[in-house]
C-alpha positions as CSV (number, residue, x, y, z in Angstrom):
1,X,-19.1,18.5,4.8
2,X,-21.9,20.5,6.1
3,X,-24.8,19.9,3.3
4,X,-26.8,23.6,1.9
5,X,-30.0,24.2,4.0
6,X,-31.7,23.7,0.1
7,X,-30.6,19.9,0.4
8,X,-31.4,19.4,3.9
9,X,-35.0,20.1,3.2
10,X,-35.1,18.3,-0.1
11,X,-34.1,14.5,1.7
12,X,-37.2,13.2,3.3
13,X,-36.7,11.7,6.1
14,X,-36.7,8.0,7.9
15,X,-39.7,8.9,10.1
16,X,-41.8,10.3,7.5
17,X,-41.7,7.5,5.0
18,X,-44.7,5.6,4.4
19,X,-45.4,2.7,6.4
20,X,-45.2,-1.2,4.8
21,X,-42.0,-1.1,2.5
22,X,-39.8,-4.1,2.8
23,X,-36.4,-2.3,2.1
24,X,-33.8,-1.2,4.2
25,X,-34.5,2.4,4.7
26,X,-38.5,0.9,5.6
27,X,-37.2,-1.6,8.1
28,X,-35.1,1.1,9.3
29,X,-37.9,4.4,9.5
30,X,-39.9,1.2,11.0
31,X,-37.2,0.9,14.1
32,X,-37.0,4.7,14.4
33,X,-40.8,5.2,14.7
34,X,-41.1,2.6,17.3
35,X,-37.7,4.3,19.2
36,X,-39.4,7.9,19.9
37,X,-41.2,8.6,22.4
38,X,-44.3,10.3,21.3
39,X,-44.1,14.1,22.7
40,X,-40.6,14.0,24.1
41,X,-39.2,15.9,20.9
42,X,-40.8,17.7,17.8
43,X,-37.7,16.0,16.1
44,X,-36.8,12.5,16.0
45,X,-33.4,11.0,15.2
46,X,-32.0,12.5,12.0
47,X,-30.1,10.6,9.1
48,X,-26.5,11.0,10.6
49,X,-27.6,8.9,13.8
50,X,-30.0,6.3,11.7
51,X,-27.1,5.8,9.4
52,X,-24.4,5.2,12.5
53,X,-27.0,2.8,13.8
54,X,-27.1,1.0,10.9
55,X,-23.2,1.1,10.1
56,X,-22.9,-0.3,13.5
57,X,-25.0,-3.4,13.3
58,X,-23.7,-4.2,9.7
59,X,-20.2,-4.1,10.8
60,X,-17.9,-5.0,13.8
61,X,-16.3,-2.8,14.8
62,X,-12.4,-3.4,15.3
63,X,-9.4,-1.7,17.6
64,X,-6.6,-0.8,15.3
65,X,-3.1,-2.2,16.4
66,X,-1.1,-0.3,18.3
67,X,1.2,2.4,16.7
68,X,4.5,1.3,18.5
69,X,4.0,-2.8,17.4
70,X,6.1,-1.9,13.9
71,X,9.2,-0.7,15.9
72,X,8.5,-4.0,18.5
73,X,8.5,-6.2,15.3
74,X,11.7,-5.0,13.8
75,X,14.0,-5.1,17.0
76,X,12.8,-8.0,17.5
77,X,14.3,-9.2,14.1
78,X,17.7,-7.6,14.7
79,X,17.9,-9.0,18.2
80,X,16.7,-13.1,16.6
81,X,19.5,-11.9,13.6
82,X,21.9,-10.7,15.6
83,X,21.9,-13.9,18.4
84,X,22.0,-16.1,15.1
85,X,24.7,-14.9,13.6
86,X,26.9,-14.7,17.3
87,X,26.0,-18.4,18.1
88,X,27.4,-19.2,14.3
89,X,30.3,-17.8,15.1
90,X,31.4,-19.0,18.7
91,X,30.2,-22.1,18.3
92,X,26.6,-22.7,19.5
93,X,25.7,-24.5,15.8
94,X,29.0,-26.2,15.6
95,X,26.9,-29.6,14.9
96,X,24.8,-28.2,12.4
97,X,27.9,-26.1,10.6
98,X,29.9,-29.7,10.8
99,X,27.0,-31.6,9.4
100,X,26.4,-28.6,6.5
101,X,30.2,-28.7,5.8
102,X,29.9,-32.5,5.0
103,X,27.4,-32.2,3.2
104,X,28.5,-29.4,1.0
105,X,32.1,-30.7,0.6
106,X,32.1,-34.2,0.0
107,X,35.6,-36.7,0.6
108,X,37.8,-37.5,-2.7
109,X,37.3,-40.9,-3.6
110,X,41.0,-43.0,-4.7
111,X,41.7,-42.6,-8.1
112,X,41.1,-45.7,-10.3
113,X,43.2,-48.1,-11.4
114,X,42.9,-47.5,-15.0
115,X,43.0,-43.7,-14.7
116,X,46.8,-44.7,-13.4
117,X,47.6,-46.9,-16.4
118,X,46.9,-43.8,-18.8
119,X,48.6,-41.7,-16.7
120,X,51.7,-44.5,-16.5
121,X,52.2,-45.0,-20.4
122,X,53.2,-41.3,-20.9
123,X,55.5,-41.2,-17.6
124,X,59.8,-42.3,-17.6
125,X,61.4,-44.0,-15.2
126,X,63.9,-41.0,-13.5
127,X,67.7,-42.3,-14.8
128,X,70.4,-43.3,-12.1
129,X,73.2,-41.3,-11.0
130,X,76.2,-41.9,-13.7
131,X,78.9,-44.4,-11.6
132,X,76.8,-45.3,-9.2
133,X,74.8,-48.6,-9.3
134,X,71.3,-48.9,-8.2
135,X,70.4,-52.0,-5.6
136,X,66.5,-52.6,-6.6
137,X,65.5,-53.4,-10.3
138,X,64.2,-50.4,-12.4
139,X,60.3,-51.0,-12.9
140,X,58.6,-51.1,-16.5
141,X,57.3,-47.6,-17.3
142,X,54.0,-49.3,-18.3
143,X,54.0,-50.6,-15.1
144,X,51.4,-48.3,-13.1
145,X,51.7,-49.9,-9.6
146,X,54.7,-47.9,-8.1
147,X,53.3,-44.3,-9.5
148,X,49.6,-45.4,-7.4
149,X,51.4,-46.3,-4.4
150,X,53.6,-43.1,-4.3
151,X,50.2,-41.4,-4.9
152,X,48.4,-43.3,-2.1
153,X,51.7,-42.6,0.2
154,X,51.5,-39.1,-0.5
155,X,47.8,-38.3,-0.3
156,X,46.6,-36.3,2.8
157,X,44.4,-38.5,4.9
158,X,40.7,-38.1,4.0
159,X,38.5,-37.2,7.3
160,X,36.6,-39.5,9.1
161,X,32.9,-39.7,8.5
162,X,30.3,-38.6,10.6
163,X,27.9,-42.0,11.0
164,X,31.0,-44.7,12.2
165,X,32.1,-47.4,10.9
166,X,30.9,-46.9,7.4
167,X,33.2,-47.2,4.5
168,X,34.5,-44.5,2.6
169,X,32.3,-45.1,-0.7
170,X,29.1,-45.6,1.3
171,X,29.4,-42.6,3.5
172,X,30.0,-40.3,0.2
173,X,27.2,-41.8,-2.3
174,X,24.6,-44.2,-0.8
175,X,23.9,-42.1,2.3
176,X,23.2,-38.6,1.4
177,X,21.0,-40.7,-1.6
178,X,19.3,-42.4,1.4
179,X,18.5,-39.7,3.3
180,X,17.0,-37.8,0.2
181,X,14.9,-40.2,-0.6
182,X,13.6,-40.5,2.9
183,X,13.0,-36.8,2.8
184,X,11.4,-37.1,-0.6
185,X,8.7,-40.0,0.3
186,X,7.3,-38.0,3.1
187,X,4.2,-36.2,2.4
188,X,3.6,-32.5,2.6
189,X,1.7,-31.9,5.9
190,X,-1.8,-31.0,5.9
191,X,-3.4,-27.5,7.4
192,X,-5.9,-28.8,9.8
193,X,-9.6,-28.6,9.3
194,X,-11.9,-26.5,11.5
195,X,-14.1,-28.2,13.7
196,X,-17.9,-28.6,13.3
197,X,-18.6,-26.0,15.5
198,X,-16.1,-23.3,14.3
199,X,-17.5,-24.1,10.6
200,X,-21.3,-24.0,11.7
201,X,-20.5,-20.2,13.4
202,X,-19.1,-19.1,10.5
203,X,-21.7,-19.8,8.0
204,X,-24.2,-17.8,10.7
205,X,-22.0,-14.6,10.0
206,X,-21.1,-15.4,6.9
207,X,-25.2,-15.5,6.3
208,X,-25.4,-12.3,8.6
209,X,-22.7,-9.7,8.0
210,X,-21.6,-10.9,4.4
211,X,-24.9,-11.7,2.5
212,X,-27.4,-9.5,4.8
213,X,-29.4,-12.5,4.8
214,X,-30.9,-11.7,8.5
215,X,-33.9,-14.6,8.8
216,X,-31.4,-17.4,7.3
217,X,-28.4,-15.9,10.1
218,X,-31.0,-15.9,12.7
219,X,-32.1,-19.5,11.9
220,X,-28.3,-20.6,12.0
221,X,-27.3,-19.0,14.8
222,X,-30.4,-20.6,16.6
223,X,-29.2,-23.9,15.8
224,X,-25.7,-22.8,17.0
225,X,-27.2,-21.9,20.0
226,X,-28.8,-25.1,20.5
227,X,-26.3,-27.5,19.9
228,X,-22.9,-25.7,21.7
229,X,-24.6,-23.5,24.5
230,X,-21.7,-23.9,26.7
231,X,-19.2,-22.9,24.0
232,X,-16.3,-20.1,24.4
233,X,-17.8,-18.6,21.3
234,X,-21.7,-19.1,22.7
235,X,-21.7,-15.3,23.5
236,X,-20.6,-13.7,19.9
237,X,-23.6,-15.8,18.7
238,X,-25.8,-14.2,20.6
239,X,-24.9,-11.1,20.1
240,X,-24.7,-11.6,16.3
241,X,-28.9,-13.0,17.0
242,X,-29.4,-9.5,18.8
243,X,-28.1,-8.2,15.1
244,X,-30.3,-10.5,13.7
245,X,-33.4,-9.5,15.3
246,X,-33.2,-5.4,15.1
247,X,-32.6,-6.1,11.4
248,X,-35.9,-7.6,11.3
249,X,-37.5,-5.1,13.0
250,X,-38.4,-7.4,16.2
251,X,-37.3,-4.8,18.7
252,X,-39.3,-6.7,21.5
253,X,-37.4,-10.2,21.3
254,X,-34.1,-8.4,20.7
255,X,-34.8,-6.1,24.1
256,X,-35.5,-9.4,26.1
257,X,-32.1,-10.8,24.2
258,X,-30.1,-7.5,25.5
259,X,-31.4,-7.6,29.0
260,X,-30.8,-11.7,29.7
261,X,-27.0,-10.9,28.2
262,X,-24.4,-10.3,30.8
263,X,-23.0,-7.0,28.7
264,X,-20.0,-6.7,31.1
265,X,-18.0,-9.4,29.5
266,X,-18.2,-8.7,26.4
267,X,-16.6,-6.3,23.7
268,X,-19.1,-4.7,22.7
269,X,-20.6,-4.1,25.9
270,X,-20.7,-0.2,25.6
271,X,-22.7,-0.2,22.4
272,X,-24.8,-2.7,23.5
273,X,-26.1,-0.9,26.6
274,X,-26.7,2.5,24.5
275,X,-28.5,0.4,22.2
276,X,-30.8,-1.6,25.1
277,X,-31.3,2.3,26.5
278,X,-32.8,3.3,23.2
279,X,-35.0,0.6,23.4
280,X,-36.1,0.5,26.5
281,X,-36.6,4.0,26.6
282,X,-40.5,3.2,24.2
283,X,-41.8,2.1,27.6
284,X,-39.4,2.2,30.8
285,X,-37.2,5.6,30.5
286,X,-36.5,5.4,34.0
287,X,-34.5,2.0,33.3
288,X,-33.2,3.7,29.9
289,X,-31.8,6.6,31.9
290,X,-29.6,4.3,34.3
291,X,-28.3,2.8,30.8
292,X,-27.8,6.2,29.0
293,X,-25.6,7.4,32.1
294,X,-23.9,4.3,32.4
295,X,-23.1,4.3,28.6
296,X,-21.4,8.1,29.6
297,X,-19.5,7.2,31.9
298,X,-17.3,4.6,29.9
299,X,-18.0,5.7,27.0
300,X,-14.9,6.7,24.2
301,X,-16.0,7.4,20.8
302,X,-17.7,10.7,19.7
303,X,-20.8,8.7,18.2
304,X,-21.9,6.7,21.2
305,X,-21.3,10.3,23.2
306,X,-23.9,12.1,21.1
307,X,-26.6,9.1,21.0
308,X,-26.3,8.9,24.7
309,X,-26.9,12.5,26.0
310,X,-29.5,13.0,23.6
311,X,-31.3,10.1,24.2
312,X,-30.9,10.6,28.4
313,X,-32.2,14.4,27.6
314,X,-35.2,12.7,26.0
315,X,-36.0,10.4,28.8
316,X,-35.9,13.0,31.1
317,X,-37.7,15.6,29.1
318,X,-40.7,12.7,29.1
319,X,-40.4,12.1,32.7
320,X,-40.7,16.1,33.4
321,X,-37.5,16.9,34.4
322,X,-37.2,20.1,32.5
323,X,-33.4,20.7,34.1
324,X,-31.8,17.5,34.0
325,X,-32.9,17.9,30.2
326,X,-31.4,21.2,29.7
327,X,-28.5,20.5,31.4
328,X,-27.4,17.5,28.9
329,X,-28.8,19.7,26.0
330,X,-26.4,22.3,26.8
331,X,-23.8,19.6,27.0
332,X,-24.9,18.5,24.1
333,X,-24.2,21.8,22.3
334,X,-21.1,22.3,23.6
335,X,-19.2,18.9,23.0
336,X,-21.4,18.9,19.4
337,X,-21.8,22.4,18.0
338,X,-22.4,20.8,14.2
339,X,-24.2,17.9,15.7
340,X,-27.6,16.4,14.4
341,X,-29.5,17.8,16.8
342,X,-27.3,21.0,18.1
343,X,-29.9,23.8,16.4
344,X,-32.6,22.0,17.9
345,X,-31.1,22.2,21.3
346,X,-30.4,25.3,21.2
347,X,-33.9,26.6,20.2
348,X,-35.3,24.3,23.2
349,X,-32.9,25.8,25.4
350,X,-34.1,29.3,24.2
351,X,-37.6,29.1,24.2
352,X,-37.5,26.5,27.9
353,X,-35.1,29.4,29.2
């Protein structure tokens, strides 16, 4: 929201605070001071572009996922669901569904012999045909042998287990009790714990982007440095010291930290060339020019746009070239008509032209 002219001239800004405060907006009017080139501009960087700066050096700055990994993700799932459920069916799990089926529907075990006896005592003997005399003897009808044996003769046969030759009792009771005990006594596994390395890094940023504790992360992150300087993860360290540094205010050491970094490689390698340009444009703008148009050229976010033309239209504003400094002011205006600087231009642009 575009702030009331009343309120624009009521903030004071970065480079007109006094000098010697220790708080962020000090450390940060320090940096801008020390960024401007005496002459180049009646008007320094504003509050919008201080406040990006900082933003940026506080946070990293993340890609959001791409849009079409949700619809990835769920046919995914319906193809994985789908395969499952076919192989179930035509026989692809046929040892695991034989080994769940066991399992869930255990054999009969043979009726006991004293279950028979009660059942005996309350069962008769079935009478012979009248005239008709019968060879074998009639049994007792307490006598509960004949009932089991027709029982036994006219039981289906129970299935064969699956671990061979085990008996029928052992295969129902002692081995699924076996195998749950084995499955009980074994202890959970245990998440693995991060190396030394991985846990020394991430106290530095801890130090450094959580607590804002910049001359403890700078102290870790040199003893990072010194102990794994061959390590995959050597180069976010020192780029987090680079951090480090600029929130100190010890643009010097943090400019020879830029310029010994091969940027190319890394992520960040866009915003870290603007912000090497900015610094190097104090004392070499013709070095900070290459950096500012190499910065437009890849750039691709709005922000790092606006820094870079205006900072290129400084350098060559300083160096006296009047045109190349019109020509990105007027780009300026017309890719930022609301920008920080757009009135600005346009009076320079009037009054030059």
């Amino acid at each position: 929201m575009k702030r009331a002219p009343s309120d624009v001239e009521s903030i004071l800004r970065w480079r007109d605070r006094p000098e010697g405060g220790r708080s962020d907006d000090d450390r940060a009017a320090a940096l801008v001071r020390d960024a401007l080139v005496p002459g180049a501009f009646p008007v320094g960087l504003d509050d919008r572009q201080l406040t990006a700066i900082a933003e940026g050096l506080k946070a990293e700055r993340r890609a959001s996922p791409p849009f079409w990994i949700r619809p990835a993700l769920v046919a995914a799932l319906l193809t994985v669901s789908v395969a499952s459920v076919l192989g179930y069916e035509t026989g692809w799990f046929a040892p695991v569904r034989e080994r769940l089926r066991f399992r869930s529907i255990p054999l009969a075990a043979p009726e006991t012999i004293e279950h028979q006896k009660k059942r005996g005592g309350h069962s008769q003997a079935a009478p012979a045909p009248a005239g008709q005399a019968s060879d074998a003897p009639a049994a007792p009808g307490n006598n509960p042998v004949p009932d089991v044996q027709a029982a036994e003769s006219q039981r289906p046969p129970a299935s064969k287990p699956v671990i061979p030759h085990a008996s029928l009792v052992k295969t129902v009771g002692a081995a699924p009790s076996r195998k749950l005990a084995l499955a009980d006594d074994r202890p959970p596994p245990q998440p693995a714990e991060p190396s030394e390395e991985i846990q020394t890094l991430q106290r530095a940023m801890e130090l450094l982007r959580g607590k804002h504790d910049a001359p403890a992360a700078l102290a870790a992150l040199d003893d990072y440095i010194a102990r794994f300087p061959s390590s995959v993860l050597a180069p976010e360290a020192r780029v987090a010291r680079i951090d480090a540094l600029l929130l100190l205010d010890r643009s010097d050491e943090a400019l020879r930290a830029l310029e010994a970094l091969p940027l190319d490689a890394h992520r960040r390698s866009t915003e870290l060339q603007l912000i090497r340009g900015e610094l190097r444009a104090r004392t070499d703008c013709g070095r900070a020019d290459a950096d500012f148009t190499a910065v437009l050229a890849a750039v691709r976010t709005a922000a790092l746009e606006e820094r870079a033309l205006y900072g290129r239209a400084a350098c060559r504003s300083s160096q006296g070239d009047a045109g190349g400094a019109a020509a990105d002011l007027r780009s300026y205006v017309d890719r930022f008509p609301n920008g920080a600087h757009a009135e600005w231009a346009r009076r320079w642009l009037q009054n030059t032209h």
